[in-house]
Legacy VTK file of the C-alpha trace (Angstrom):
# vtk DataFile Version 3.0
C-alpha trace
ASCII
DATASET POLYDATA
POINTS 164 float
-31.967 -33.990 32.083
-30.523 -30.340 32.990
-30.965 -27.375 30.531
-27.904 -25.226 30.617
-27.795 -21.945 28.719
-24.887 -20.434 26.585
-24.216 -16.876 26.878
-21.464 -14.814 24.362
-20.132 -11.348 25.386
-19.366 -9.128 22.221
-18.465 -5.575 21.808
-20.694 -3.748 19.213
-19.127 -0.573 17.754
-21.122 1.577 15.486
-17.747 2.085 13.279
-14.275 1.179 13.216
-13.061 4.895 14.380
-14.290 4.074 18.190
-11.923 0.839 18.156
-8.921 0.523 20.210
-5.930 2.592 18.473
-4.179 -0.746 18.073
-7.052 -2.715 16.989
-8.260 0.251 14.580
-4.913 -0.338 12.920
-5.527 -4.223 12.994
-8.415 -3.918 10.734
-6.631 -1.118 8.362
-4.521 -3.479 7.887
-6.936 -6.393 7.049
-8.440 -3.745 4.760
-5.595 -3.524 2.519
-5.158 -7.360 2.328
-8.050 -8.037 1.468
-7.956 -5.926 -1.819
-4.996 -8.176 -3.279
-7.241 -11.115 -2.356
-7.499 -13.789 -5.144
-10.994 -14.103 -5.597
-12.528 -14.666 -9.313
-15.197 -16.451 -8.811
-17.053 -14.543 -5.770
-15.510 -11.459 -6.020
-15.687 -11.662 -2.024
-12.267 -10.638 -1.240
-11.322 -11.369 2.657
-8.749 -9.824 4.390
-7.477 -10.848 7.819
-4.603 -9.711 9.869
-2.760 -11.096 12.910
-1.124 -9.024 16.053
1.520 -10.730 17.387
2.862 -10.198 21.032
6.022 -9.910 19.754
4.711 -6.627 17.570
4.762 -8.158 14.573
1.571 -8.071 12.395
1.081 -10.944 9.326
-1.512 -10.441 6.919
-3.644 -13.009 4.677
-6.339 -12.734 1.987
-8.705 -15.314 0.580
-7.348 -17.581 -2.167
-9.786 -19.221 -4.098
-9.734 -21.921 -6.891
-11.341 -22.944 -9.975
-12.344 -26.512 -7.560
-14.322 -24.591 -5.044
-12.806 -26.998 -2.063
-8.884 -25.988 -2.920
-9.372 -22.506 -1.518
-8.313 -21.064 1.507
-10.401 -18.769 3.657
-8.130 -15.234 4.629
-8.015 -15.998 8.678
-6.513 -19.492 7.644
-3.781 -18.244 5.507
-2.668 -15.694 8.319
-3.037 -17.969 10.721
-0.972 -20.623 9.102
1.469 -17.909 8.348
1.804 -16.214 11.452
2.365 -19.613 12.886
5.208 -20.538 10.595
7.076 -17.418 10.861
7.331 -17.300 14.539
6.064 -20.378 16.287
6.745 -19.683 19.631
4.959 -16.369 20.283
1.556 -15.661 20.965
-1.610 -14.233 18.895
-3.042 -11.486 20.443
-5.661 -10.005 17.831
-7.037 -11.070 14.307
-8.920 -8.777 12.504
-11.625 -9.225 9.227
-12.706 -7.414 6.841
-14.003 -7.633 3.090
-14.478 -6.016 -0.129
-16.397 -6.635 -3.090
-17.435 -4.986 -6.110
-20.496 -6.345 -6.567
-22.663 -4.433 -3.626
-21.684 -2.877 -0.284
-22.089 -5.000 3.048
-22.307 -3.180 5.673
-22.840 -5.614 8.698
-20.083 -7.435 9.979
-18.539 -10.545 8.156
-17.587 -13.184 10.851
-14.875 -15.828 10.190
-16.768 -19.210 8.750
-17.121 -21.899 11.064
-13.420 -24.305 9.840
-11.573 -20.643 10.681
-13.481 -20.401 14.082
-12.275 -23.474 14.668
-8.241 -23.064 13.649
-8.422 -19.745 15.646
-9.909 -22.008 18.463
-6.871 -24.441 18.356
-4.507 -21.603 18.107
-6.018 -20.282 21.562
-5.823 -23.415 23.220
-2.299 -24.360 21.570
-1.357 -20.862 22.905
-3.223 -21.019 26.332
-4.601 -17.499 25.911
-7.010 -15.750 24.231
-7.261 -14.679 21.003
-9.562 -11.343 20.314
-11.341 -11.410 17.224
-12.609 -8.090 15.443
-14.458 -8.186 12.549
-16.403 -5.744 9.891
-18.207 -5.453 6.667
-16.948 -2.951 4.679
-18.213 -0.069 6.498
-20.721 0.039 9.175
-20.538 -1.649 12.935
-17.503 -3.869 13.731
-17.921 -6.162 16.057
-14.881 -7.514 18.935
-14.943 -11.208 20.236
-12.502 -11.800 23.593
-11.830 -15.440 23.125
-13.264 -18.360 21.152
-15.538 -19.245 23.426
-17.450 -16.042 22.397
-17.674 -17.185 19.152
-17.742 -20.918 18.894
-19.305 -22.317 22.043
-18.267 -26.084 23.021
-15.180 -26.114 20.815
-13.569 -29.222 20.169
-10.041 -29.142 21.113
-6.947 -31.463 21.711
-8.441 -32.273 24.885
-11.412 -34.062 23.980
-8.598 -36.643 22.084
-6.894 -37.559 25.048
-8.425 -40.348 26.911
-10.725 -40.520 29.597
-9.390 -41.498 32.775
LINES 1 165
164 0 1 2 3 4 5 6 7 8 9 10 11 12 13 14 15 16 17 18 19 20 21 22 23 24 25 26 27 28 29 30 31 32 33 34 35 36 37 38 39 40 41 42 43 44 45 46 47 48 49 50 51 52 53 54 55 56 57 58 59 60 61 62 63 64 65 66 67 68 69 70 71 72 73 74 75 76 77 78 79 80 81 82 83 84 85 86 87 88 89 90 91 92 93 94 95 96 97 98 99 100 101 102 103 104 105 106 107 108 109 110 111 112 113 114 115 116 117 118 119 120 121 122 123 124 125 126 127 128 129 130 131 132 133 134 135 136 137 138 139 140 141 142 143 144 145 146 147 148 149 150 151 152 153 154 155 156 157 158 159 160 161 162 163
């Protein structure tokens, strides 16, 4: 049997202000989403929002519901969004961010593991890669280049097609 190792490259910034302009914008942007988030019962409220390489930028928020399963995560919504809106071009950036009233979190909030795995489907759909940025709400932010930064092994449309 051969041991392999797994390595993931991420950019550590101490805070948001020594982010790419564009990207610093990104996550301003996520900011303000996530304050109309619908979130009752966690008071966790997610924003997320989505450069576009045609310029555009869509935004999305958590939504929960009273059945805990019925809720959608923020990425999800933008990502579902962006895609629906303009289906043909390409996702360059998402960006994360929360807020809640109940204490401040201060390390970075990455996407759950069903969001890595839409954002890995976008990338693949897409054939490029997406960069993920994400904060708590103040402190370090961290920026993924890819999915494969951030969910190692992903399982894609490939591994449905059959073996030849």
């Amino acid at each position: 049997m051969e041991e392999k190792k797994i390595t993931l490259r991420f950019r550590l910034s101490d805070d948001a202000g020594d982010l790419e302009n564009a990207d610093k914008v990104l996550l301003g942007k996520a900011r303000q989403a996530a304050l109309n988030a619908y979130a009752p019962y966690s008071r966790f409220r997610v924003g997320a929002a989505i450069r576009m390489a045609n310029g555009e930028i869509i935004t999305g928020n958590n939504q929960e519901n009273a059945a805990y399963p019925s809720g959608l995560c923020a990425e999800r919504v933008a990502l579902f969004a962006a895609s629906a809106q303009f289906p043909s071009s390409v996702i360059e950036a998402i960006a994360v961010t929360i807020d809640t009233d109940t204490h401040e979190i201060i390390e970075p909030v990455s996407p759950c593991g069903a969001c890595r795995q839409v954002l890995a489907e976008y990338e693949h759909r897409q054939g490029k890669e997406i960069r993920v940025i994400f904060s708590g709400e103040t402190g370090k932010t961290v920026t993924v280049d890819g999915l494969n930064n951030l969910l190692p092994m992903t399982f894609t449309a490939n591994n449905l097609k059959k073996s030849k």
